[in-house]
Structures are given as C-alpha cells and as structure tokens.
C-alpha positions in Angstrom: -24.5 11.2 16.8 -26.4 13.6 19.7 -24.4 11.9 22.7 -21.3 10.5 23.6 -23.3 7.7 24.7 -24.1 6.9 21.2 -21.2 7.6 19.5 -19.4 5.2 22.1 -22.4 2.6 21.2 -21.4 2.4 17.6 -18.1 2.1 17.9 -18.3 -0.8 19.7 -21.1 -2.1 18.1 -19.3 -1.7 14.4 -15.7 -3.8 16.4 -18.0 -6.5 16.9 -19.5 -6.5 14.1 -16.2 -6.6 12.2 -15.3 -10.0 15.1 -18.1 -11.8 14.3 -17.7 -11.4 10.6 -14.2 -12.1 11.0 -14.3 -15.6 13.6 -17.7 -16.7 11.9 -17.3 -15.7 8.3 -13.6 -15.8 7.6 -12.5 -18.3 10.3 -9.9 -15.6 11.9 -9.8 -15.9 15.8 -9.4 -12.2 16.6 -8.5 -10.4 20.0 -10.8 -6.6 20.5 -9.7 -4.2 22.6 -8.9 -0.2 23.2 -5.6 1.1 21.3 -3.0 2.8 23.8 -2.8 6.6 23.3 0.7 6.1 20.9 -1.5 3.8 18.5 -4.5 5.1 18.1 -6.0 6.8 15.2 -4.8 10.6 14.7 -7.4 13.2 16.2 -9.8 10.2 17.5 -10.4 10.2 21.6 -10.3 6.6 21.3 -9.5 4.0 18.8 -10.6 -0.1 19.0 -9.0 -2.7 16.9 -9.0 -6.9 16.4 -5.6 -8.0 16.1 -4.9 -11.3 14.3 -2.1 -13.9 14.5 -0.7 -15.1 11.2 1.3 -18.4 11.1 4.6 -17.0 11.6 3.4 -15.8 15.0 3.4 -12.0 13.8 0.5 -10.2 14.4 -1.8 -8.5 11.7 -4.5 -5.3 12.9 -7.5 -7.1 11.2 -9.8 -3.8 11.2 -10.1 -0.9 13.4 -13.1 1.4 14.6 -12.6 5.0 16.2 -14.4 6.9 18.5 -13.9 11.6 17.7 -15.9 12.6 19.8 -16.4 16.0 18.4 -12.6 16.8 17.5 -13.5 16.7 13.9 -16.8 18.6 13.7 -15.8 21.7 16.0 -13.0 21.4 13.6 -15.1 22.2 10.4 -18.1 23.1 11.9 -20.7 20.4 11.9 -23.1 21.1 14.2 -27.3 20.2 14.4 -30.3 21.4 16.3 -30.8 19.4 19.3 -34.0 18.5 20.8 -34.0 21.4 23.0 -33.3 23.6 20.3 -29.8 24.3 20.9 -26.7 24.1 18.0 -24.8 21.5 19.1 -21.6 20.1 17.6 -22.2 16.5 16.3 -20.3 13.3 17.6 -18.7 11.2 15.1 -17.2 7.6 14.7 -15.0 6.2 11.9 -14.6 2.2 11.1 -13.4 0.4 8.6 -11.6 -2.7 7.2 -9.8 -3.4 4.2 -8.0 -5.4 1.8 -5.6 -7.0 4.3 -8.5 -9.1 5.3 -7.2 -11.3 2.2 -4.2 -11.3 3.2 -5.1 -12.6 6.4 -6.8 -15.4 5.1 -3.8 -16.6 2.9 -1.4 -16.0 5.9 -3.8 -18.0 8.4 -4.9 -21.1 6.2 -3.2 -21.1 3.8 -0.1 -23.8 3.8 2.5 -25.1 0.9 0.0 -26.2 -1.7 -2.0 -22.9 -1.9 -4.9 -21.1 -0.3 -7.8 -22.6 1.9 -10.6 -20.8 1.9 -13.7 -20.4 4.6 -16.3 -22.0 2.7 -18.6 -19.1 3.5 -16.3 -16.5 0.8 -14.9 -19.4 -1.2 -16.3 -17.8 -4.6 -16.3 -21.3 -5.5 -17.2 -23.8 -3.3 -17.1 -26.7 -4.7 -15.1 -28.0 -8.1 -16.7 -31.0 -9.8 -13.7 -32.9 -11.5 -15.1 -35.8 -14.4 -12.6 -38.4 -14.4 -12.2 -40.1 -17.9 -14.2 -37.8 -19.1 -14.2 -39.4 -22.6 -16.4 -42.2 -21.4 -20.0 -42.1 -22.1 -22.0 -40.8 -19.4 -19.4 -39.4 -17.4 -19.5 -35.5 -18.9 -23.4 -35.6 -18.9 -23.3 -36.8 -15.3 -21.2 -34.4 -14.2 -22.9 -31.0 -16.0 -26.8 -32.8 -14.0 -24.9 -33.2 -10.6 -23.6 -28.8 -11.3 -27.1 -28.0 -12.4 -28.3 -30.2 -8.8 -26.1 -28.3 -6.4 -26.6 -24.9 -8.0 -30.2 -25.7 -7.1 -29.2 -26.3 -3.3 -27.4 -23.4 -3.2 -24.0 -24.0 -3.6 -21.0 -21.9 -5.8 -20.3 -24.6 -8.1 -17.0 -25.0 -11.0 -17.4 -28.0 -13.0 -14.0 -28.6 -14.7 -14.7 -30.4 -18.1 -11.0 -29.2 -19.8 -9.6 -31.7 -21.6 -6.2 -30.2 -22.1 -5.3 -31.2 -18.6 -4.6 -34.5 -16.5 -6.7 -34.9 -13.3 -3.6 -34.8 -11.7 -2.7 -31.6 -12.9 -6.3 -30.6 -12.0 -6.4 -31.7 -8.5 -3.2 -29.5 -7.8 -4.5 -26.3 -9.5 -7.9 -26.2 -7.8 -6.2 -27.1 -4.2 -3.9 -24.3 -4.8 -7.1 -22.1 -5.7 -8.3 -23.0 -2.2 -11.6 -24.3 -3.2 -13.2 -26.1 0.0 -14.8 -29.1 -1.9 -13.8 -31.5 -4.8 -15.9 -33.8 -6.3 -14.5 -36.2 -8.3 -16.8 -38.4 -10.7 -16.0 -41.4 -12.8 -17.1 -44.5 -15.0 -17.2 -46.9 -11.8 -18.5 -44.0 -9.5 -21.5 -43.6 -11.6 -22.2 -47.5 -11.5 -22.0 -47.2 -7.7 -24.4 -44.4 -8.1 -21.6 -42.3 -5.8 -18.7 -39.8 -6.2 -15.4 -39.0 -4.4 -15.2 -36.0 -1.9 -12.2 -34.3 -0.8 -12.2 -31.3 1.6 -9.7 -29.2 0.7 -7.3 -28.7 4.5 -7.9 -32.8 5.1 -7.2 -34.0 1.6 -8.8 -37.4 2.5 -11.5 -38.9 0.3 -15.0 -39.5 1.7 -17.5 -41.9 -1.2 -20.9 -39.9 -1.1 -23.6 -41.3 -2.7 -25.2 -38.6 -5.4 -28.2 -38.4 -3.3 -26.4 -37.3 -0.2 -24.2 -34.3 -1.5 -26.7 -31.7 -0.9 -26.6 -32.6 2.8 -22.9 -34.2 2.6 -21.1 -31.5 1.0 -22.6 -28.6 3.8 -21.5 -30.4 6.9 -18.0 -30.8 4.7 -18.0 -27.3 4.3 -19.1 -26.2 8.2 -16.5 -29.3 9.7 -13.7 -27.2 7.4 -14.3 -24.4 8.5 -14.4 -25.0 12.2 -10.7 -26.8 12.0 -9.6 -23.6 10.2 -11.0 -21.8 13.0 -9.6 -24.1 15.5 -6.1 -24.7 14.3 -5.6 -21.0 14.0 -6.9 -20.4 17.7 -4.5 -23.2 19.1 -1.8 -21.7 16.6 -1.9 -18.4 18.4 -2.9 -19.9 22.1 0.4 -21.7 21.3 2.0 -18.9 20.7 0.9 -16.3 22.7 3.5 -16.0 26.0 2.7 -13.6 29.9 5.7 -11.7 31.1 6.3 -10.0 34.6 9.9 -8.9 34.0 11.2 -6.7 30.8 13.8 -9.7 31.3 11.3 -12.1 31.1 9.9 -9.5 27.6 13.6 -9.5 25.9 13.8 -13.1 26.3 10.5 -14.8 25.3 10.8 -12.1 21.9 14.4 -13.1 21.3 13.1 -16.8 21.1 10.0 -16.9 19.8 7.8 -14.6 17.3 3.9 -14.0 18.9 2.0 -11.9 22.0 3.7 -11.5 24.8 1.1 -10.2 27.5 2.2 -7.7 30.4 0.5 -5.4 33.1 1.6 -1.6 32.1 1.6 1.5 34.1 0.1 3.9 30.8 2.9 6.3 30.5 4.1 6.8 26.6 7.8 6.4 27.8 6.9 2.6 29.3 5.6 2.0 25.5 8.3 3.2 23.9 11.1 1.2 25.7 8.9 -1.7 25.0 9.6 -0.8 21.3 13.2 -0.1 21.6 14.2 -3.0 23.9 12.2 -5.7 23.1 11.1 -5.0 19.2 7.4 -4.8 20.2 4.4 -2.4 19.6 1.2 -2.4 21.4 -1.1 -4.8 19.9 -4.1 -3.7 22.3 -5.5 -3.3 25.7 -7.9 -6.1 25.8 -11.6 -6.1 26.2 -10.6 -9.9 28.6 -8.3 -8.2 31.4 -6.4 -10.4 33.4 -4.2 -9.5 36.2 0.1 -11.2 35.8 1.0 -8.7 38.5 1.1 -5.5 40.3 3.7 -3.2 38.6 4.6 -2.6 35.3 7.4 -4.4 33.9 9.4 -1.5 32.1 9.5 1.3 35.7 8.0 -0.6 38.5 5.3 1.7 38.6 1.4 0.5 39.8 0.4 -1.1 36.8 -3.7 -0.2 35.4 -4.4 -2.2 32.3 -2.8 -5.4 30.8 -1.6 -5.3 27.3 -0.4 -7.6 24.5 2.2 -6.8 22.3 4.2 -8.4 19.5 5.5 -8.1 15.8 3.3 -6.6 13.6 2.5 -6.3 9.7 
C-alpha cells in the first residue's frame, strides 16, 4: 500500500471479512478487536484478531490480520515510485486463517453423538436414507428425489448400502454432522411424503415430496441460526466483568471463560494477569465498555478494557 491510511483500511477490512464469514458461514459468534503489544504478531505495529469460545468455556484465536507498516519493507528494501515521483517504502498487511477453523466448528457444535455442521460447508447437506429398501419402488424413489434436489441446488448422499441397518445408518450420518436426513419408505411413498430430521433437533418433521425443495432450506437456515444462537448464549453465559484482581483469581478459579477488566497498558499489568490468575489477553475490543476507573492489577488510570481467558 501507498498510505498508512490504506494499509490500516485493509486490515480491518480483511478482520471483518474473516467475522462475517465466520458468524454467517460457520455459525461461530466471534469478538474483533486490537491485540495488546505482548500478543501481537512479531515485527507488525499492530495486530487484530476474532477470538472464539468453545464449549468448555476456553477461548480459541479464530484468525488474525496484521498491520507492518513498513517494518518489513525498509527491512528488505521494497520500495515504489510514488505519485510525485519519489521512492517510497511500501506499506504492508498480513491476514490469514487456518485449519483451526475446523476445529472450531467441532469444539462449538459439535456434542456426544458427533459433528454438526453449518449447513452452508456441510459438504453434504442432506443424506437420503430408503427404508426397506428391498421393496419395490422404494430404491427408485429415492435415486428421483437425489436427482430432484441436486437440481435445487442442494449437496446431496443418497445411502442405498445394504450391508447396514437404518439404525446403524442414522447413527453414522449424525456423527458425520450432516444437517438434513431424509428418510423414505413403502408407506411414505403411499402418503406421497418422507421423514425429515435436522441433525442438532433430532425431531422428525413429515414433508410432503413436493415441499422439500422449499422445506429442506428453511431446515437448513433455522439450524443454523440455533447453532449460532446457542453458541452466543454459551459464551454470554460464560463470559464474567471483574474490578478487583480478587474479583480475577476468583471468577478463573471457579469457572473457565472471559473475564472482562479495564487495564492501565503496561506489559508488567499483563503479565501478572498471566502469573496470578492463569490468563492471557484475548483482545482489546472493537465494543469498549467502561467497569471502572483503574486497573485492577496497580491501581493505575485505566485506558482500554480487555478480555482475557484460557486459550487453545
């Protein structure tokens, strides 16, 4: 980039990308904000991050973006001709995200059977289960109603194994995490209807065939806002404001999560946070609010409100 201006622009502009993706993709409510001086990227004059709560209450950095400035490129000499002709040294940013993005999603949703996955990466969405498969029709029905949601749209695994119960199906495809079951029988067919299951709800809704390609989307969306929602109220619940390092030691002694508290800025606050209470600096959040005047660890005037907890 030319500017600090711009190189500030797309470091925020790459955090929220990474937020929306994460809260509307992935169903992960995330918190943004600035990383303190201790946890910030090496060599960046400022790093961002989204910090997820998994289900134990411990907290997971969902993706991070960083702001050099040009500490790198007066480093190895990347400059360019600016407008006025000048050699300038260029301003860089470095984002990213990674694989623990998986991770997250198993840790958030998922529960004792298996995964649940958003609807919106599920690489299949919906399973079609033929129950008694060995009576006429019920295969052929099946493989039509694939071949009809394919055509809407839909990632669609028709399981026509024989070697299995539907039991035994039901429980493998739940742990898989697909978001939709379909299940289709000999008396279904006659009531020209199937059986669908949402994977978080387990309860069975009777669709009739020519419904599903409306019925099965609005399953899909309604799944994925209670994933959304019951993670949000999971870390709501679990997310604690302190005023005292008394007040710190004890809410982390009896329960795992965020713990939210003013903080003067020095590195030596931070680092008795770590030593007395267990916790790291999760961030300084973008949504400031103001629990009091001092920091909690010296007494000093306190400047920005952080949240810290356990961490992956």
């Amino acid at each position: 980039h030319a500017t600090p201006e711009e190189a500030q622009e797309e470091t925020l502009l790459m955090l929220d990308v990474y937020r929306d993706f994460a809260e509307n993709v992935l169903a992960l409510p995330v918190l943004t904000g600035r990383k303190t001086d201790k946890e910030k990227f090496a060599g960046a004059r400022a790093t961002y991050s989204m910090e997820a709560m998994m289900q134990d209450g411990k907290a997971l950095q969902a993706g991070t973006t960083h702001n050099f400035g040009t500490n790198f490129s007066e480093a190895y000499g990347i400059q360019f001709l600016s407008k006025e002709g000048k050699l300038e040294y260029a301003h860089e940013t470095s984002w990213g995200t990674s694989t623990r993005l998986i991770g997250a999603i198993v840790m958030t949703h998922g529960d004792e059977r298996g995964l649940k996955l958003p609807p919106r990466v599920a690489p299949i969405q919906v399973v079609i289960l033929p129950i008694a498969m060995h009576k006429e029709g019920v295969l052929e029905r099946a493989r039509a109603l694939k071949a009809e949601l394919e055509a809407a749209g839909l990632r669609v695994e028709l399981d026509d194994r024989d070697t299995y119960s539907a039991g035994w199906k039901f429980n493998e495809w739940e742990m898989k995490g697909v978001p939709v079951r379909l299940e289709v029988g000999p008396r279904d067919i006659e009531n020209g209807q199937c059986v669908l299951v949402r994977r978080d709800t387990r309860e069975k809704q009777f669709v009739k065939f020519e419904e599903l390609a409306t019925a099965i989307p609005a399953a899909m969306e309604a799944l994925a806002k209670d994933l959304y929602d019951r993670a949000l109220q999971n870390r709501e619940n679990r997310t604690y404001s302190a005023t005292t390092m008394d007040e710190v030691k004890q809410l982390a002694k009896e329960h795992t999560g965020l713990i939210k508290t003013m903080w003067c800025g020095d590195l030596a606050c931070e680092e008795a946070m770590k030593a007395d209470a267990g916790l790291s600096s999760r961030c300084m959040p973008f949504a400031q609010e103001h629990l009091s005047d001092v920091c909690p660890v010296c007494g000093k005037p306190a400047q920005k409100m952080v949240v810290w907890g356990v961490a992956y």
